[in-house]
NURO-319183 format. One record per residue (C-alpha): residue in three letters; x, y, z; residue number from 0. Coordinates in steps of 0.05 Angstrom, whole numbers, plus 5000, padded with zeros to 4 digits. Example, Ala and Ser with C-alpha at 12.3 -4.5 7.8 and 13.67 -1.06 7.14 Angstrom:
<nodes>
+-----+------+------+------+-----+
!  aa !    x !    y !    z !   i !
+-----+------+------+------+-----+
! ALA ! 5246 ! 4910 ! 5156 !   0 !
! SER ! 5273 ! 4979 ! 5143 !   1 !
+-----+------+------+------+-----+
</nodes>
This chain:
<nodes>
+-----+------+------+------+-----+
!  aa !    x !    y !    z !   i !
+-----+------+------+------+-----+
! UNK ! 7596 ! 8618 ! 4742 !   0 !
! UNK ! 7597 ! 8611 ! 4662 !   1 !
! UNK ! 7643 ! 8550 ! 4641 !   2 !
! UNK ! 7645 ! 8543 ! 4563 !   3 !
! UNK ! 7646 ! 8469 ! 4548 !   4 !
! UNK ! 7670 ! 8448 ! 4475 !   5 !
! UNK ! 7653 ! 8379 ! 4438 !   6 !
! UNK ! 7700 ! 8356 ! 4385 !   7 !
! UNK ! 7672 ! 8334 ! 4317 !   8 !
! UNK ! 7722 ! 8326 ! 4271 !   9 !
! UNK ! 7761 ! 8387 ! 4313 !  10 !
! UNK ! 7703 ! 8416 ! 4303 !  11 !
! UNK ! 7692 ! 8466 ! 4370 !  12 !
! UNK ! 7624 ! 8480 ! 4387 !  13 !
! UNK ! 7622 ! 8525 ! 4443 !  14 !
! UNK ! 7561 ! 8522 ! 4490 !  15 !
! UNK ! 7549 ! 8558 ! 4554 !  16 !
! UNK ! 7545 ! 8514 ! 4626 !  17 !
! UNK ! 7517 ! 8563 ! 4680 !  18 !
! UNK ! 7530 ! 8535 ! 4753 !  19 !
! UNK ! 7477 ! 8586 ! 4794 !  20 !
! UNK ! 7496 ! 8573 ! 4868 !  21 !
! UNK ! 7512 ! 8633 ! 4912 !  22 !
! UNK ! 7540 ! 8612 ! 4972 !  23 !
! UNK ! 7592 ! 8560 ! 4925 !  24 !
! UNK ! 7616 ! 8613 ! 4866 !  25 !
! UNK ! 7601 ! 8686 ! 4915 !  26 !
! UNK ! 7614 ! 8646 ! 4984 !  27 !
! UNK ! 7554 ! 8698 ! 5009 !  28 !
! UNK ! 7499 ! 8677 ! 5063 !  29 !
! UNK ! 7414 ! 8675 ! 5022 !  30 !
! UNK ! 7363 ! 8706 ! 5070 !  31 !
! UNK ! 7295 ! 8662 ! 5069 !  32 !
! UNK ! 7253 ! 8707 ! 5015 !  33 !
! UNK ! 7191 ! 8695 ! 5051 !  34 !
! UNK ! 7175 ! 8767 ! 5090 !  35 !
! UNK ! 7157 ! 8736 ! 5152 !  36 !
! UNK ! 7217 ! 8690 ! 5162 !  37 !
! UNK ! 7294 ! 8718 ! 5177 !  38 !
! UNK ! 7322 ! 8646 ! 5174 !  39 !
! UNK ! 7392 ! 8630 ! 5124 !  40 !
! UNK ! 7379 ! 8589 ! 5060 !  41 !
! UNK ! 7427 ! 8521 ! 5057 !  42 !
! UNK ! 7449 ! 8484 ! 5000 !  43 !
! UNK ! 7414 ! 8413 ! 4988 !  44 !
! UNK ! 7419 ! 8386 ! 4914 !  45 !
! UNK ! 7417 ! 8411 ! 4847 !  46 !
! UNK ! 7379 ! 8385 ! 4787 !  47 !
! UNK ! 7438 ! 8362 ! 4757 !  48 !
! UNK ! 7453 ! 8308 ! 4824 !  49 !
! UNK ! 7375 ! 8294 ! 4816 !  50 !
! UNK ! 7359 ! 8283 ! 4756 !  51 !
! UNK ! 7418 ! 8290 ! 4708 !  52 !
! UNK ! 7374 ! 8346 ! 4678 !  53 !
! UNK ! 7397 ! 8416 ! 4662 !  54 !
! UNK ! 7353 ! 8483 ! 4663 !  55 !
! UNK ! 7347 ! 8509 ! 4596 !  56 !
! UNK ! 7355 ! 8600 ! 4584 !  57 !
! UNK ! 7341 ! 8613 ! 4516 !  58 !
! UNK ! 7362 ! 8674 ! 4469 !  59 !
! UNK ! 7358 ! 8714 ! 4417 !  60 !
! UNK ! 7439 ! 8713 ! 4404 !  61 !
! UNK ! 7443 ! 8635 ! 4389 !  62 !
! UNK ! 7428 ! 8564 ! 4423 !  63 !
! UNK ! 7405 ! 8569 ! 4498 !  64 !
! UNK ! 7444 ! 8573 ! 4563 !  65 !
! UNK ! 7442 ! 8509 ! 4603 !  66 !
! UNK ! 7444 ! 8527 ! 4678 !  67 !
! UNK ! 7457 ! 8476 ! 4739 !  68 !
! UNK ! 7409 ! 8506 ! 4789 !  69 !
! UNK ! 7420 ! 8505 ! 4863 !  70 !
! UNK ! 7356 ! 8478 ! 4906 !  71 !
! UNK ! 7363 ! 8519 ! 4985 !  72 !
! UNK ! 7311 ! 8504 ! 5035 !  73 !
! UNK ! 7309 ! 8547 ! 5101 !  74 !
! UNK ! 7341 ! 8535 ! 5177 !  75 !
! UNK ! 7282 ! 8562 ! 5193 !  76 !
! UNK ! 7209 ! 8562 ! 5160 !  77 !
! UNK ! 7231 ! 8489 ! 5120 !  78 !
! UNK ! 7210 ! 8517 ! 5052 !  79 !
! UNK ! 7247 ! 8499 ! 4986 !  80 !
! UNK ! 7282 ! 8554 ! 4937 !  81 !
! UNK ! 7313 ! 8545 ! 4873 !  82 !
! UNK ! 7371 ! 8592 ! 4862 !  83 !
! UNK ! 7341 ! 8626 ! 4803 !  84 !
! UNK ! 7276 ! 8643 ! 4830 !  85 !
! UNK ! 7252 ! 8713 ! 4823 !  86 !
! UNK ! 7243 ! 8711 ! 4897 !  87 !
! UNK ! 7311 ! 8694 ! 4908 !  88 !
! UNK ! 7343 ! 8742 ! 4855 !  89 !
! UNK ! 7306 ! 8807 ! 4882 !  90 !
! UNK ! 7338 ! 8797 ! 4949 !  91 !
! UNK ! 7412 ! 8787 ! 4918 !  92 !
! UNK ! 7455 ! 8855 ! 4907 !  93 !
! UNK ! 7449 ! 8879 ! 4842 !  94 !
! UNK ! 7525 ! 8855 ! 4826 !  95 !
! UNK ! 7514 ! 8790 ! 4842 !  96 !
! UNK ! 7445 ! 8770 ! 4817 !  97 !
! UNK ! 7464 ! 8807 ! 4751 !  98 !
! UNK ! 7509 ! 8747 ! 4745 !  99 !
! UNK ! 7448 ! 8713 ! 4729 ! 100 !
! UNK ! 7427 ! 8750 ! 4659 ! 101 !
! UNK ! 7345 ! 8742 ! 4671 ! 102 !
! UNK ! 7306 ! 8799 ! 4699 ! 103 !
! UNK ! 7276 ! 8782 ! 4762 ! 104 !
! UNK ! 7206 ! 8794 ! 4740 ! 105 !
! UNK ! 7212 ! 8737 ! 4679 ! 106 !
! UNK ! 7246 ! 8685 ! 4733 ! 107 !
! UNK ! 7185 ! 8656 ! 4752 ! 108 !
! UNK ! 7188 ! 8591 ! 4795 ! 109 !
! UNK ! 7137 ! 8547 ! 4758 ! 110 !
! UNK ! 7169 ! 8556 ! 4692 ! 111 !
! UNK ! 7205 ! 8494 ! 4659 ! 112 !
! UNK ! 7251 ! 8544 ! 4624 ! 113 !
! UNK ! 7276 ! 8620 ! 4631 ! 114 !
! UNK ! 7290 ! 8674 ! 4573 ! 115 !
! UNK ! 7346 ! 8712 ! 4579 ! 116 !
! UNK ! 7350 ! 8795 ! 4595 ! 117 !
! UNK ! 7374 ! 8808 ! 4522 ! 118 !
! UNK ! 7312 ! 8772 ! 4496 ! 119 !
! UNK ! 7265 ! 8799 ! 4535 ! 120 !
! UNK ! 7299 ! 8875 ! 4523 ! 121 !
! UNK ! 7277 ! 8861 ! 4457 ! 122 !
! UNK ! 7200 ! 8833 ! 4468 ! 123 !
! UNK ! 7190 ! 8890 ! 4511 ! 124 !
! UNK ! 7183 ! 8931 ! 4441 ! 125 !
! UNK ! 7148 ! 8874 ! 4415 ! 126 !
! UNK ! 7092 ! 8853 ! 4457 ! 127 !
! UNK ! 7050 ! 8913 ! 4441 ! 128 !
! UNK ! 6992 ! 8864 ! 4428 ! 129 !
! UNK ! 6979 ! 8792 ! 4447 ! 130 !
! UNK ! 6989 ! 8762 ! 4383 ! 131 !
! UNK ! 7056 ! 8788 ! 4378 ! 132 !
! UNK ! 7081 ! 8725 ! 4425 ! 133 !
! UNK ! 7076 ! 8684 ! 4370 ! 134 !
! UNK ! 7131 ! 8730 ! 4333 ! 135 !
! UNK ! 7183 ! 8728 ! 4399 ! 136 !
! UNK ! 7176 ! 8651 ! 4399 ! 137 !
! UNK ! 7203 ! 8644 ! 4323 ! 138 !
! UNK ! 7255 ! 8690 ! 4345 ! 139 !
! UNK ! 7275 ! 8639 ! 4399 ! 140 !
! UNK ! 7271 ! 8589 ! 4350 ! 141 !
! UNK ! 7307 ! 8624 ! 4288 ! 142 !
! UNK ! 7373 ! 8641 ! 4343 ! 143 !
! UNK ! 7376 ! 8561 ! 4353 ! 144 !
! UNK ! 7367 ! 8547 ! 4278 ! 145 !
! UNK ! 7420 ! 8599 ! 4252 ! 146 !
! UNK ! 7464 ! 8575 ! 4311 ! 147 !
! UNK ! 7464 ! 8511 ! 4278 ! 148 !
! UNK ! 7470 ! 8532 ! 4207 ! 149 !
! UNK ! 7536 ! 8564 ! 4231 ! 150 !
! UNK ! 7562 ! 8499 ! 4262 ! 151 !
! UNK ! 7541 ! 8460 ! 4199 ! 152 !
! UNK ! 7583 ! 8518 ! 4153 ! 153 !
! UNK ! 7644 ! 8512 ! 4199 ! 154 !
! UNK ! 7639 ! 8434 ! 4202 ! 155 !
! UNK ! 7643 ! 8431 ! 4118 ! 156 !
! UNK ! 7688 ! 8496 ! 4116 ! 157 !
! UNK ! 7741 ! 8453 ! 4160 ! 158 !
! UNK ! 7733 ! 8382 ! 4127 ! 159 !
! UNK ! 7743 ! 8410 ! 4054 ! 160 !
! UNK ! 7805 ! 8439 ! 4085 ! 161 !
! UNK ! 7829 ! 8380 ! 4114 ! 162 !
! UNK ! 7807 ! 8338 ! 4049 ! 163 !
! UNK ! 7853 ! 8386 ! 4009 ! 164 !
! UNK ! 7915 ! 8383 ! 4049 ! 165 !
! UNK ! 7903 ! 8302 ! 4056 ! 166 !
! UNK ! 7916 ! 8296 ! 4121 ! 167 !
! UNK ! 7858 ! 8259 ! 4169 ! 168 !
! UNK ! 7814 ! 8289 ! 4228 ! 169 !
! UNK ! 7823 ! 8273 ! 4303 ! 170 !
! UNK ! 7772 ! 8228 ! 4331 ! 171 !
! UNK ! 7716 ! 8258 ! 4355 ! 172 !
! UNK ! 7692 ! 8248 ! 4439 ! 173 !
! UNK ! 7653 ! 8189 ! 4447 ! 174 !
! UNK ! 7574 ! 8201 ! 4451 ! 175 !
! UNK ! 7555 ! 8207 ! 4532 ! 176 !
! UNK ! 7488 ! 8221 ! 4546 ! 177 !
! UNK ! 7424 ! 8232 ! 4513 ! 178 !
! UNK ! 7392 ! 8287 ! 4471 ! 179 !
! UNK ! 7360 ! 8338 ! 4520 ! 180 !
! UNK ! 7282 ! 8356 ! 4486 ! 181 !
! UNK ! 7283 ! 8420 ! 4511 ! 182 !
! UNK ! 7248 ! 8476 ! 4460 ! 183 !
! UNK ! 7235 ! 8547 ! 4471 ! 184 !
! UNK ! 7166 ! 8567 ! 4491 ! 185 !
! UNK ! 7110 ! 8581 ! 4449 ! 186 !
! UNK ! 7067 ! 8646 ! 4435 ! 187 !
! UNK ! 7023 ! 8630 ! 4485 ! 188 !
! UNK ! 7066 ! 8615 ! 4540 ! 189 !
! UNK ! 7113 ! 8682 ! 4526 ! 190 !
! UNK ! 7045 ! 8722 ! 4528 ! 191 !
! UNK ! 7027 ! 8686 ! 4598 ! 192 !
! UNK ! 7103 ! 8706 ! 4633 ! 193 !
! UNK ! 7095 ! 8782 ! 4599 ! 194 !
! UNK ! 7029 ! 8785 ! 4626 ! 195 !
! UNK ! 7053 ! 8742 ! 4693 ! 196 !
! UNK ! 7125 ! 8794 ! 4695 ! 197 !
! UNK ! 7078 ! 8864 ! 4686 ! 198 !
! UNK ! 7044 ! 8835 ! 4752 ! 199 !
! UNK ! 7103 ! 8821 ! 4792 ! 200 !
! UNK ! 7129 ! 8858 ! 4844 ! 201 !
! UNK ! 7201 ! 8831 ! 4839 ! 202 !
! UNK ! 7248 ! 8891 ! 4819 ! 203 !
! UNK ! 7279 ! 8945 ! 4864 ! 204 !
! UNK ! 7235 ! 8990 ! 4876 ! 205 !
! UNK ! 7176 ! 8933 ! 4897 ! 206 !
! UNK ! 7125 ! 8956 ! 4854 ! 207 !
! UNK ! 7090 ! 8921 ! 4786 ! 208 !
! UNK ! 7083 ! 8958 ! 4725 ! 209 !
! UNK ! 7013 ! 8943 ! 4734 ! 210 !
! UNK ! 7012 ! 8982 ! 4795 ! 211 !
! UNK ! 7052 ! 9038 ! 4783 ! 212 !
! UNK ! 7010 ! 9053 ! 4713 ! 213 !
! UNK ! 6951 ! 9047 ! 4755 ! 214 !
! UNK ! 6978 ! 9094 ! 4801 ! 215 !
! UNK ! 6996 ! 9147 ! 4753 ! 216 !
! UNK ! 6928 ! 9145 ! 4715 ! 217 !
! UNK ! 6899 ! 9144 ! 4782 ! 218 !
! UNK ! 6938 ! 9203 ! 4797 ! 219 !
! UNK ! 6915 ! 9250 ! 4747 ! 220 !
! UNK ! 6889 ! 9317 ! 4781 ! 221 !
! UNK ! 6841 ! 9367 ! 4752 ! 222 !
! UNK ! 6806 ! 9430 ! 4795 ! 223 !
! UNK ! 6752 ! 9463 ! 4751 ! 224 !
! UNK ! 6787 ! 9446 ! 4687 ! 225 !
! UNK ! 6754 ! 9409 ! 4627 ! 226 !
! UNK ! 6758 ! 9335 ! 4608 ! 227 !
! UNK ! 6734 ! 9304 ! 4543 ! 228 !
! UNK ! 6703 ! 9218 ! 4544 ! 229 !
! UNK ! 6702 ! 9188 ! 4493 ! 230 !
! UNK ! 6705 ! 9119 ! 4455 ! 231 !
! UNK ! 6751 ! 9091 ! 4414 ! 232 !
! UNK ! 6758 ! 9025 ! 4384 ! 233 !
! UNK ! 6827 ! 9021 ! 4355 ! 234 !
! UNK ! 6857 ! 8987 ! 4413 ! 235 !
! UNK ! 6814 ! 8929 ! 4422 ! 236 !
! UNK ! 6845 ! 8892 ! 4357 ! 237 !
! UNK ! 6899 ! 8874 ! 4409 ! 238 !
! UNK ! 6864 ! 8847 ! 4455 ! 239 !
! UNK ! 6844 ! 8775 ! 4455 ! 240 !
! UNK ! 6766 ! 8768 ! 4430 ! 241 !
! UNK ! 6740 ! 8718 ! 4476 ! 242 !
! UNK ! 6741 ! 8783 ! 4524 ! 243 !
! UNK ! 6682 ! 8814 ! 4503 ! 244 !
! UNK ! 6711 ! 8883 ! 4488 ! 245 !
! UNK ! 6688 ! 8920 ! 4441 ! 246 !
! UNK ! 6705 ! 8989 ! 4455 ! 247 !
! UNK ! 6756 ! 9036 ! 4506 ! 248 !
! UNK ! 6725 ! 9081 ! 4542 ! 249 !
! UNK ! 6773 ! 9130 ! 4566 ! 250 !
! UNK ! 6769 ! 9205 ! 4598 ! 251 !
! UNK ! 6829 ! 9260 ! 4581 ! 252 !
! UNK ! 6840 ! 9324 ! 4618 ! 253 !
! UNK ! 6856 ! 9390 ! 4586 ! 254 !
! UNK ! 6928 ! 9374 ! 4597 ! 255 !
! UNK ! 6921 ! 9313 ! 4545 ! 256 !
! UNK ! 6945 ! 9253 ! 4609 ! 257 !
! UNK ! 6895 ! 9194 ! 4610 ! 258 !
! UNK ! 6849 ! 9196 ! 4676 ! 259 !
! UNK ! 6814 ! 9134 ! 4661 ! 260 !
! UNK ! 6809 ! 9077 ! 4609 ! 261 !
! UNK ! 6774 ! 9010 ! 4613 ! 262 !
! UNK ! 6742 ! 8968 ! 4567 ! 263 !
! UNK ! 6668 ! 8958 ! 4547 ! 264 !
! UNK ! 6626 ! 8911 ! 4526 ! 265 !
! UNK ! 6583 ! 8979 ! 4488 ! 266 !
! UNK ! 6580 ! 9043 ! 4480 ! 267 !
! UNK ! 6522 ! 9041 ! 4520 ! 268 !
! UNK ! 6518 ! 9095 ! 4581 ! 269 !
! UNK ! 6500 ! 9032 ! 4629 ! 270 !
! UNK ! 6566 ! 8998 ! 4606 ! 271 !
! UNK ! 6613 ! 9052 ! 4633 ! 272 !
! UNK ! 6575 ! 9077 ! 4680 ! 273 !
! UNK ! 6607 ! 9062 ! 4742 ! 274 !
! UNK ! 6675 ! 9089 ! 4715 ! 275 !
! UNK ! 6649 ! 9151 ! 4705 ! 276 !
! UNK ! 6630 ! 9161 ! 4771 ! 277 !
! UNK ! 6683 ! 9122 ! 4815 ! 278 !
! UNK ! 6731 ! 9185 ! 4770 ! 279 !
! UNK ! 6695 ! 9239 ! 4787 ! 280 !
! UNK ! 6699 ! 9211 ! 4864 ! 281 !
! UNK ! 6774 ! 9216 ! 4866 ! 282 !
! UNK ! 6784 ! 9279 ! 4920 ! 283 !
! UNK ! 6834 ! 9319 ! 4867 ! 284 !
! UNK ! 6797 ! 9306 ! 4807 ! 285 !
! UNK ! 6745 ! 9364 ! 4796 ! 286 !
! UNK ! 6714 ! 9383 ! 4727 ! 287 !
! UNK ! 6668 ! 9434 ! 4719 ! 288 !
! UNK ! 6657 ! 9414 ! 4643 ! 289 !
! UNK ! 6650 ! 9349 ! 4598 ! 290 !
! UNK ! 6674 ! 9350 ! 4528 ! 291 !
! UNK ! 6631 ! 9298 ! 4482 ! 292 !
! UNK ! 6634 ! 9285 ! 4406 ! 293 !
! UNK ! 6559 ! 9263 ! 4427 ! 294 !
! UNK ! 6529 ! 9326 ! 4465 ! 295 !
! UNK ! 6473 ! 9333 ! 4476 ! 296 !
! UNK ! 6473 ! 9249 ! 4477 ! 297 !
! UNK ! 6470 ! 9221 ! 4548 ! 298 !
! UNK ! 6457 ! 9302 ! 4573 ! 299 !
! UNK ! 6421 ! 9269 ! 4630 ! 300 !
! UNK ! 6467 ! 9227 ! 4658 ! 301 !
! UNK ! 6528 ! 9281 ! 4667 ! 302 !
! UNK ! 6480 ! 9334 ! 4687 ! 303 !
! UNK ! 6456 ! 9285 ! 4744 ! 304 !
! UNK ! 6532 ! 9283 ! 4760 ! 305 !
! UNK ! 6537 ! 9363 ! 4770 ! 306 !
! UNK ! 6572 ! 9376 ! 4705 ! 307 !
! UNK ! 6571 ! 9418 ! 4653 ! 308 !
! UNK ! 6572 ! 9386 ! 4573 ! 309 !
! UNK ! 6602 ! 9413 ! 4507 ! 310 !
! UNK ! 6608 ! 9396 ! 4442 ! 311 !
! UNK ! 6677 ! 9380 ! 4426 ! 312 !
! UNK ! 6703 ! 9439 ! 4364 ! 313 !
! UNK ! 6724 ! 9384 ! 4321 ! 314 !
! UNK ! 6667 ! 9359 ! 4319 ! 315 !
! UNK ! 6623 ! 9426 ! 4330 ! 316 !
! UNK ! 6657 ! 9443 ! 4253 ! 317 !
! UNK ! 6645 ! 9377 ! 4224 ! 318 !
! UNK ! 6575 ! 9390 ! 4237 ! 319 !
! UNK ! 6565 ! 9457 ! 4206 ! 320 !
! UNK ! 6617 ! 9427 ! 4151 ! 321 !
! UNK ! 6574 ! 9373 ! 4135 ! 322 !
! UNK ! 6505 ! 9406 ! 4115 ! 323 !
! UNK ! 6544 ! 9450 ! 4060 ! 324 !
! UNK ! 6549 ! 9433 ! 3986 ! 325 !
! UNK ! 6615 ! 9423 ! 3977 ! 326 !
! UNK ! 6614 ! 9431 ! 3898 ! 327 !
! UNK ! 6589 ! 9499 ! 3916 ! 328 !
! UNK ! 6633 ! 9560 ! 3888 ! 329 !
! UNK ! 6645 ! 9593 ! 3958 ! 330 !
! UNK ! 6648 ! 9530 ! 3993 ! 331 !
! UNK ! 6725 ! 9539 ! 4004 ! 332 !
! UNK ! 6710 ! 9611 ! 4024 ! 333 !
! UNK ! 6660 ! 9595 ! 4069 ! 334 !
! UNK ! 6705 ! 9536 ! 4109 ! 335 !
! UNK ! 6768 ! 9593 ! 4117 ! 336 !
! UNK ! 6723 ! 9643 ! 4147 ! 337 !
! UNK ! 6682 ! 9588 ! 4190 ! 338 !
! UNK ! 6750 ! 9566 ! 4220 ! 339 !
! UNK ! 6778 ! 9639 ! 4223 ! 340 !
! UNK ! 6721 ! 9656 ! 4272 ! 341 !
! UNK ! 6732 ! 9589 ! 4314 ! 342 !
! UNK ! 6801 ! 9590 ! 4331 ! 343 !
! UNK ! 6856 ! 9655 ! 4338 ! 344 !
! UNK ! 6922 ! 9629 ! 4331 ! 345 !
! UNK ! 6979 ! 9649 ! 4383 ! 346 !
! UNK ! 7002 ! 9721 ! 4378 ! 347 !
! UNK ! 7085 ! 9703 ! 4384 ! 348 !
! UNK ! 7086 ! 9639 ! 4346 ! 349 !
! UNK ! 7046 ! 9676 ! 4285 ! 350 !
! UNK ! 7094 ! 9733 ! 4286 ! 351 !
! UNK ! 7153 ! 9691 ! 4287 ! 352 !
! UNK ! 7115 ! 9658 ! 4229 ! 353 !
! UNK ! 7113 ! 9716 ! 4188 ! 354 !
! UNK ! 7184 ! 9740 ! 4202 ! 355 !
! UNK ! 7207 ! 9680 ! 4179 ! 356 !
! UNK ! 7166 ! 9673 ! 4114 ! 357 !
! UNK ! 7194 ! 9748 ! 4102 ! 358 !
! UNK ! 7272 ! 9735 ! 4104 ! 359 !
! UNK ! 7263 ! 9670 ! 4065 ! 360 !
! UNK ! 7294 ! 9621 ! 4126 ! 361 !
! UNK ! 7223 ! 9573 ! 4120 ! 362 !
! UNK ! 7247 ! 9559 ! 4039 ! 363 !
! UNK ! 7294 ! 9512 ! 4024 ! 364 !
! UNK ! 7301 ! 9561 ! 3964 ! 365 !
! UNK ! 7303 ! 9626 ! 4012 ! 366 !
! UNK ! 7247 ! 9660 ! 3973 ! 367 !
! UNK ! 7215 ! 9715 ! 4016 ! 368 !
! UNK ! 7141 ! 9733 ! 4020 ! 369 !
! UNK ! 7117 ! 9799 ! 4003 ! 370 !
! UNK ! 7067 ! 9821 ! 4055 ! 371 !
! UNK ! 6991 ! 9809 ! 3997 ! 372 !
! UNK ! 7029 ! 9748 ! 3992 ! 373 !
! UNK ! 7030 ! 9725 ! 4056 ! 374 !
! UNK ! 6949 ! 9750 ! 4060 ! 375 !
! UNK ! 6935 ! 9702 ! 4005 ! 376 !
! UNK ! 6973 ! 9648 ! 4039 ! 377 !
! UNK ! 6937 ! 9659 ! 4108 ! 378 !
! UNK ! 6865 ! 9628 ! 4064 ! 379 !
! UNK ! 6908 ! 9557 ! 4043 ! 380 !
! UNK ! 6919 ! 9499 ! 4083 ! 381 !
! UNK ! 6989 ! 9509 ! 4077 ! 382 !
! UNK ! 6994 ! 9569 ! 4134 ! 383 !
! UNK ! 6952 ! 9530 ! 4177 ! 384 !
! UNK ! 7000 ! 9468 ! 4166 ! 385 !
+-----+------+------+------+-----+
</nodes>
């Protein structure tokens, strides 16, 4: 149940949220004990408002935070303690009633001194690409409280140079009751622990963490006879944190271009991924009969101790033949069109709808058509190959 709640200064109406969360009181439904082995009914016993005149801070992205009074429920049967807006508790609630609740059930974790809200976390999703990045979703936190209060302060002089205008006087504001609550939204750190802490948790729907079902679909990846190229890259470590020791992916890619398996290195040495190599070529559906390298013939011995079969990549096969010419030389252009024209063989329908399309003109913005020695000399520039 949302109750606004408004404070008079000067007239001045500052509306803030109050969030009661108890589900038997506001939804008059019976709370099954989360705990899988227990099938006893969760009863009310205080909240931290009765406690400890405290109240649980959600913060936002759309302006100051949502102060909840949070029901504590211990089972009739097993004796444990629940808050209300545990994760726990949430995932077993229908979907229409712990909705009512705007925090996604994977972020509501029960040792946290604060929640953020769905909206928020909708929008950190995009966000925390890297760990860094939870440095950037706490200042958002922080800038929705701060423009929050810029507003107030706008509306406060807005309505006090009206009222000094007319010359009439304000009404008295509501006495003070209470005392300031220090409650601030968490920092980067903390909002990289709960993504990390909600991609691990197994409180949504469908009972599976993202961690698990990615792992599951990499894992997943079939291949019988078909080619897979392993290789190294070292773009991604620059989000991970560097006290981890990474300093390279390793990661293998089927002929279909989905990921069959990716960890992280401490070298590009064979020793170092090693044993991911081979606990991948022990899944039961995944088969190669070739390895595509950027290396070959480096570390021949150790696939061909594994039963497979190594290539060159063609990239790289080109780059190497492309690299020992002079490239100042006067058929050096020449000699590049006709290495790749004897690598590769485009695809017969998409190059004939090519060429029907550079003869009626529909490719130019300026519908110019190609004669057909025109369209030879064009077949030599990087352009047709674009």
């Amino acid at each position: 149940m949302r109750t606004p709640t408004t404070t008079h200064s000067n007239t001045l109406l500052l509306d803030r949220n109050l969030l009661l969360v108890n589900w038997e009181c506001v939804h008059g439904i019976e709370v099954t004990c989360p705990a899988t082995t227990c099938d006893g009914i969760l009863k009310n016993t205080r909240t931290n408002f009765s406690k400890n005149k405290t109240l649980f801070p959600m913060f936002g992205v759309d302006g100051p935070p949502i102060w909840c009074i949070v029901q504590s429920m211990a089972c009739s049967c097993c004796r444990r303690q629940f808050s209300a807006n545990d994760g726990d508790m949430l995932v077993n609630l229908p979907p229409h009633i712990s909705n009512k609740y705007p925090v996604t059930t994977t972020c509501a974790t029960s040792t946290a001194t604060c929640h953020v809200s769905r909206n928020a976390t909708d929008v950190f999703v995009s966000i925390m690409v890297i760990y860094g990045n939870g440095e950037v979703c706490s200042k958002l936190l922080y800038d929705a409280i701060n423009r929050a209060y810029i507003w107030q302060i706008e509306a406060h002089y807005s309505y006090a140079f009206l009222i000094k205008r007319e010359g009439t006087s304000t009404k008295e504001h509501i006495p003070k009751d209470g005392t300031f609550i220090k409650q601030y939204p968490p920092l980067g750190d903390t909002i990289g622990d709960l993504y990390n802490a909600a991609a691990s948790s197994p409180n949504n729907r469908w009972g599976i963490s993202d961690f698990e079902r990615h792992a599951g679909e990499i894992q997943g990846v079939k291949l019988d006879g078909g080619i897979f190229a392993q290789d190294h890259t070292f773009e991604p470590i620059k989000n991970y944190r560097k006290d981890m020791g990474a300093k390279a992916a390793w990661d293998a890619a089927t002929q279909t271009g989905e990921i069959a398996s990716v960890v992280l290195v401490r070298s590009t040495k064979t020793e170092d991924f090693a044993h991911a190599a081979q606990q991948l070529l022990k899944r039961p559906h995944f088969r190669p009969k070739v390895m595509c390298s950027d290396a070959w013939p480096n570390k021949k011995e150790f696939w061909e101790q594994m039963g497979l079969e190594g290539r060159l990549g063609l990239f790289h096969y080109q780059k190497r033949i492309i690299s020992t010419l002079k490239k100042n030389h006067i058929d050096y252009f020449d000699a590049i069109t006709d290495l790749l024209a004897a690598l590769h063989a485009c695809c017969p329908e998409d190059c004939k709808k090519l060429l029907s399309a550079l003869k009626d003109g529909s490719l130019s913005r300026t519908n110019q058509r190609f004669t057909s020695s025109e369209i030879t000399a064009l077949k030599g520039t990087k352009i047709f190959r674009d």
